[in-house]
N, C-alpha and C positions, 0 to 999 in steps of 0.2 A: 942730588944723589943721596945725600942723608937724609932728606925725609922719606925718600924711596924706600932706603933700609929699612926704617926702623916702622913702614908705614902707620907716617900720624894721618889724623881727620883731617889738615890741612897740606899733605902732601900731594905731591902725582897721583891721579888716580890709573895710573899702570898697575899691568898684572901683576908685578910684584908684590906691589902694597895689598893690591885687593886679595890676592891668593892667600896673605896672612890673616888679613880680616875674617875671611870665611872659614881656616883651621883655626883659629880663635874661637869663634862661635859655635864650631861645634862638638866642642865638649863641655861649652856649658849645654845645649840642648840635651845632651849624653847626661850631665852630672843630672839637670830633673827628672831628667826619665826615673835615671837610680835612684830618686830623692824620693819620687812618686810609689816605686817598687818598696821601696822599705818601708815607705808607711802602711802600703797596703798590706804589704808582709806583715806588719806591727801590729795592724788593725781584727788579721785573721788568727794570730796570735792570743790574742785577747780573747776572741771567744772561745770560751770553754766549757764543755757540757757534763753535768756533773749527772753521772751515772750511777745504777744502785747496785752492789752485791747481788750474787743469784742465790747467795745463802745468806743469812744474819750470823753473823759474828760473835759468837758472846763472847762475856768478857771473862768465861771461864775459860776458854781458848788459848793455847799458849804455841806462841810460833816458833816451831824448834829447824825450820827452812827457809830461806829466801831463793830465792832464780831472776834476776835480771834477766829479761827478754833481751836485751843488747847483747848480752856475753853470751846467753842460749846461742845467740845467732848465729855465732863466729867459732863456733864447736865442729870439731871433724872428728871424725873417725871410723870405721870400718863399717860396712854391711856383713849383716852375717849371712854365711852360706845358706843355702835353699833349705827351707825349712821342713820337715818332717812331718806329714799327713798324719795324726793320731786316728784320725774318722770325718767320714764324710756323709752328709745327711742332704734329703730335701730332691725335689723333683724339680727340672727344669722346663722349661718351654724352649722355643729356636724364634730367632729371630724374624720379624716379618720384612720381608727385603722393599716392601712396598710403602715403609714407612721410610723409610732414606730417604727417597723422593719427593718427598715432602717438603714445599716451598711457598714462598710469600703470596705469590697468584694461585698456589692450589692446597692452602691450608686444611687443616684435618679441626673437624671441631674435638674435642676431650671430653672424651666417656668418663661416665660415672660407674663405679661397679662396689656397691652398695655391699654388695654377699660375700667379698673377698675380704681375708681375714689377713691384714699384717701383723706380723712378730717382731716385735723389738724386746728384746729377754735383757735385763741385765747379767752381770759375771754372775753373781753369786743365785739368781734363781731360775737359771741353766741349771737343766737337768744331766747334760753330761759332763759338764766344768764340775759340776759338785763330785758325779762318779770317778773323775779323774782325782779328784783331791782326796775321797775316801781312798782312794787304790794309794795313795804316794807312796814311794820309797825313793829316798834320794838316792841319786848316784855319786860316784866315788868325785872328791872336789865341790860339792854342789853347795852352795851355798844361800841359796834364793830358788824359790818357783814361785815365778808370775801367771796370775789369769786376769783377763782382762776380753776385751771383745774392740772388734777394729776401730769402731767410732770411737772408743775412750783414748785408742792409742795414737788415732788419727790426729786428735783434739789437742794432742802433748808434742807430736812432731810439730802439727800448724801453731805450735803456741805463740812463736814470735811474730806471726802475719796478726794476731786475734787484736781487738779492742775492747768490744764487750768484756763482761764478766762471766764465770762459766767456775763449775764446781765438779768434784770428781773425789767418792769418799774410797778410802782405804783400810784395807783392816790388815795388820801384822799379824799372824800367827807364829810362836817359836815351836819347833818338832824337834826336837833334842839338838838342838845346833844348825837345822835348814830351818828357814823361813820361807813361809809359805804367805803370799801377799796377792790379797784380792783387791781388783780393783773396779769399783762400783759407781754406774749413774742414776741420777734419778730421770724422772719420768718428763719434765724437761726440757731434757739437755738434747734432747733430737730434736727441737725448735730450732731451727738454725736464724738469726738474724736476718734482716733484709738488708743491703748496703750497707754494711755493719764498718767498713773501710773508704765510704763515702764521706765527701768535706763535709755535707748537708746529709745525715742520714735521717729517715722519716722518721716522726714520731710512732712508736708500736708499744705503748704503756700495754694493753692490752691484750698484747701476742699478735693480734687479729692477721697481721702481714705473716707472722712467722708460722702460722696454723696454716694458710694457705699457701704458702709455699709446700710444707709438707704434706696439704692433698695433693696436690698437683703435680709432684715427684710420685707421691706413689698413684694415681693416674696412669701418669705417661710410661711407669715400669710395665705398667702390664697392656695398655695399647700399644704397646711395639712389639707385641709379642703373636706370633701366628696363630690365627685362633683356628685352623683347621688340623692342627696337631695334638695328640694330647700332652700332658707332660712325663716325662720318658725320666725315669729309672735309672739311673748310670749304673754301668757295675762297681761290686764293691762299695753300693750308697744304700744307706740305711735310711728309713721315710723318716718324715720332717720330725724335728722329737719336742715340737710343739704342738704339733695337729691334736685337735680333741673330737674323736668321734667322725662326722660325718664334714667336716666344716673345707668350704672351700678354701683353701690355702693360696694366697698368691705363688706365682713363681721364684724358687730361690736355691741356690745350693747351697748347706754351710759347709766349711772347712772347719776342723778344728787341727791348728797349727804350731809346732810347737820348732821355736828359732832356739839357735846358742848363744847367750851374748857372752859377753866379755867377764872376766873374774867368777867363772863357776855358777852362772844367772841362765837359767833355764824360764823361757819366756811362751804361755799359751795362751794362743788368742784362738775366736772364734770370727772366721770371716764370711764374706759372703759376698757369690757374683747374683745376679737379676736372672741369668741367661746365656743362652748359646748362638753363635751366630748362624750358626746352618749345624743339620741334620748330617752325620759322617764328619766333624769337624771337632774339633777339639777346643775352637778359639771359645773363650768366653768374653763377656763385658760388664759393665754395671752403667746405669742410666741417671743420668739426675737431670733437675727441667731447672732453667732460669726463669722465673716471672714477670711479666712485664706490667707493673700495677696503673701506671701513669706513663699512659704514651706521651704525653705532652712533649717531654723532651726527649725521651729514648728515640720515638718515633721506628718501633722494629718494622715495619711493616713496608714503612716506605727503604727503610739502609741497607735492609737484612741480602738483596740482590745484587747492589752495586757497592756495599764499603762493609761487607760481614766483619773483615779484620778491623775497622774501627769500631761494631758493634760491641765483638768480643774484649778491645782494650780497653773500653770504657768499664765493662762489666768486670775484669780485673782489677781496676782502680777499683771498682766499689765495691766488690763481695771476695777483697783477695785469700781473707781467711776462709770462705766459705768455699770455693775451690781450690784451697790446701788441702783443706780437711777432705775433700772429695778426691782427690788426686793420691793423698795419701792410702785410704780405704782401698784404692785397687790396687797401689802397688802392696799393700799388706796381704789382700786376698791371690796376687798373681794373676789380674783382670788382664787381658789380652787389649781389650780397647776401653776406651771412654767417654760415651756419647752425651754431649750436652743437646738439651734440646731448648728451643727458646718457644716458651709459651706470652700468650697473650691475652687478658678479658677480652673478651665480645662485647662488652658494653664498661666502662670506664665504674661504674658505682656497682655492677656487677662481680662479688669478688668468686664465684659458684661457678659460672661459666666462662669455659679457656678455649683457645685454638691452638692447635701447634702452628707453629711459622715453618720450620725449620729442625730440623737434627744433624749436629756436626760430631763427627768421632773424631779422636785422639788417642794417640799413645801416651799412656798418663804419666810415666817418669819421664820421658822427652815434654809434654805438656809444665810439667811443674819446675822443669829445666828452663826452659825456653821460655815462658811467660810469666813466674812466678819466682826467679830464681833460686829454688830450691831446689836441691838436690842432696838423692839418698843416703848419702855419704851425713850431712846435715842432719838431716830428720833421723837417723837410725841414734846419730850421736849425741840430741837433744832425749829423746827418750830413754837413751842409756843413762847419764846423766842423770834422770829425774828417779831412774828405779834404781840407779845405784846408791843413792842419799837413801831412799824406803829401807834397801835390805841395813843399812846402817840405826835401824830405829827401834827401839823396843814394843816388846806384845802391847799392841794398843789400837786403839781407831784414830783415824786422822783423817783430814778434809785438806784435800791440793787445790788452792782458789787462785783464780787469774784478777788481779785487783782493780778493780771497774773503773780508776780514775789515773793508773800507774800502768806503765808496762814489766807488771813484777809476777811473779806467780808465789803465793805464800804458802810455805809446808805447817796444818795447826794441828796441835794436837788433841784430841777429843777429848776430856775427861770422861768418866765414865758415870752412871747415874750417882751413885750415893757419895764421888769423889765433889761433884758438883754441887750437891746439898751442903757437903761440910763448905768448901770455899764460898759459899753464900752467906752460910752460915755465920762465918769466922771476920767476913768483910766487913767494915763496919760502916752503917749506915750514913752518918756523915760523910764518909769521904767520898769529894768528887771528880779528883782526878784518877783515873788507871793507870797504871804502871804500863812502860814500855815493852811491850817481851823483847828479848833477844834474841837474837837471828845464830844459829851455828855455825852458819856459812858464811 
């Protein structure tokens, strides 16, 4: 009976003894498992990919901001009330309803349209951001006016999803006690990454992935659009204030909008929907395509009918920042829906020629809610945060960089040409270490 108890090797071999032997056993088979998981943990830890700045840094640069992405994250605060139409520009087209239907066995191949001219203007070489800034007059309390345009402000809400690195310059202007603060990209920064939030993201030293994704969005903006309409006039909309001459214009509306934020900050941005979904309707939307470069694994062709929802969560692990920043753009422009479309090569070394698979719409703050957990509460109070530190700064240029190997965003400050010659000047050639800046935050 006591060797029962305590089941030894040379006991009874009754269910007693044996039923301890087998809870015995298995937690060691449990403790490998966890032995095997931590090192694999350990092993993926290890790898690390050392990324480059999307600006060079000089060392005349001085960093008068820091933003931890962590603490960005866990920021709340208010949405501001519905924003105020300054003007509206640009002709739209209506939706082709025949493009919904669009699916794995009855693909669409992807036109080219060579003659259509896209507009991506930055803040300051917008022609009517400039006419709003020569008009200013603050109002009573005002202490800041922001211009900006929806991708810059998009790029600031998605900051905490981002990996890459990514730049965004600023100029302070002081007007007798209001600050007037543009905010500026370069040419760029509308390359979107490809799986940029992927374990294994591709190699793209050379853009080449991120050039083709942005034909192939603007593509499919204008294949889903009815080409037996022409584009229609809204009232109270002034024609595109980019068009030159005779040139075909894609399809687009701008808004230019101007929100209240918090502490006396008046914020103008320039948005923009693709389109309309029907003729007598009022809904708009904006379109963006996911590219499928390497079927090998995604395999859309064969999922995209029977497992779409695991299509889409895989494409969320890999490109979360890149459907942030897409999620954000319409809830900043007041997009009604948001259609992904999953394109595909026709031939794998072919990067020129796409099919569409598929087009799925969304409501994009439930979309960024629901899949991304973001929400506007979040994102409004990330971008307040980042311009409320701006209106804090003196007349000067500065560059806001997302740090390519850090989850930090640095605030630096630009010196100005001839301030830069002296600190060159004055540095002395020997020395080889730089001085740390200090952070004010």
């Amino acid at each position: 009976y006591q060797r029962r108890v305590h089941g030894g090797r040379g006991g009874d071999r009754g269910g007693f003894g044996r039923s301890r032997g087998r809870m015995n056993a298995l937690p060691q088979r449990q403790s490998k498992y966890r032995t095997a998981m931590r090192n694999d943990g350990w092993r993926q830890r290890r790898q690390f990919v050392h990324r480059n700045a999307s600006v060079e840094v000089r060392s005349t640069w001085k960093v008068v901001a820091q933003f931890a992405l962590a603490d960005l994250a866990k920021l709340d605060g208010n949405v501001p009330s519905a924003p105020q139409i300054l003007k509206q520009c640009g002709a739209v087209e209506f939706l082709n309803p025949a493009m919904e239907r669009v699916g794995v066995k009855t693909p669409v191949n992807l036109q080219d349209y060579p003659n259509k001219t896209f507009y991506n203007v930055t803040t300051t070489e917008d022609p009517l951001i400039r006419e709003f800034s020569s008009e200013f007059e603050a109002e009573a309390g005002e202490i800041a006016r922001v211009y900006a345009t929806d991708s810059i402000l998009a790029a600031i809400m998605s900051s905490v999803r981002s990996v890459n690195s990514w730049d965004i310059s600023i100029e302070v202007i002081d007007m007798d006690g209001c600050k007037l603060i543009f905010l500026d990209k370069r040419e760029e920064f509308e390359l979107l990454p490809v799986n940029e939030t992927s374990r294994d993201p591709p190699p793209d030293a050379d853009g080449m992935l991120a050039e083709e994704l942005m034909l192939v969005n603007q593509r499919v903006s204008q294949q889903v659009l009815l080409k037996t309409q022409r584009p229609v006039l809204l009232p109270k909309t002034d024609p595109n204030p980019f068009a030159e001459g005779s040139e075909d214009v894609a399809s687009a509306l701008y808004q230019y909008r101007q929100w209240k934020l918090d502490k006396g900050i008046n914020l103008v941005a320039r948005t923009q929907v693709d389109g309309m979904i029907s003729k007598g309707s009022d809904k708009t939307y904006r379109v963006f395509a996911l590219n499928e470069y390497d079927s090998k694994d995604t395999e859309w062709r064969r999922k995209l009918d029977t497992a779409a929802g695991a299509v889409l969560a895989t494409e969320i692990k890999n490109n979360a920042c890149t459907l942030a920043k897409w999620s954000a753009m319409c809830m900043l422009a007041g997009a009604d829906y948001m259609k992904l479309a999953y394109v595909t090569r026709n031939k794998p070394n072919n990067r020129l020629e796409h099919s569409i698979l598929q087009i799925q719409q969304y409501d994009p703050i439930h979309f960024a809610r629901q899949n991304l957990a973001l929400y506007p509460r979040s994102m409004w109070a990330i971008l307040n945060s980042v311009i409320t530190t701006c209106t804090k700064l003196p007349e000067g240029k500065y560059v806001l960089l997302k740090d390519p190997n850090k989850q930090m965003l640095h605030l630096y400050l630009e010196p100005s040409g001839d301030e830069e010659e002296e600190e060159e000047e004055v540095k002395p050639k020997e020395e080889e270490e730089a001085e740390e800046p200090v952070s004010l935050l």
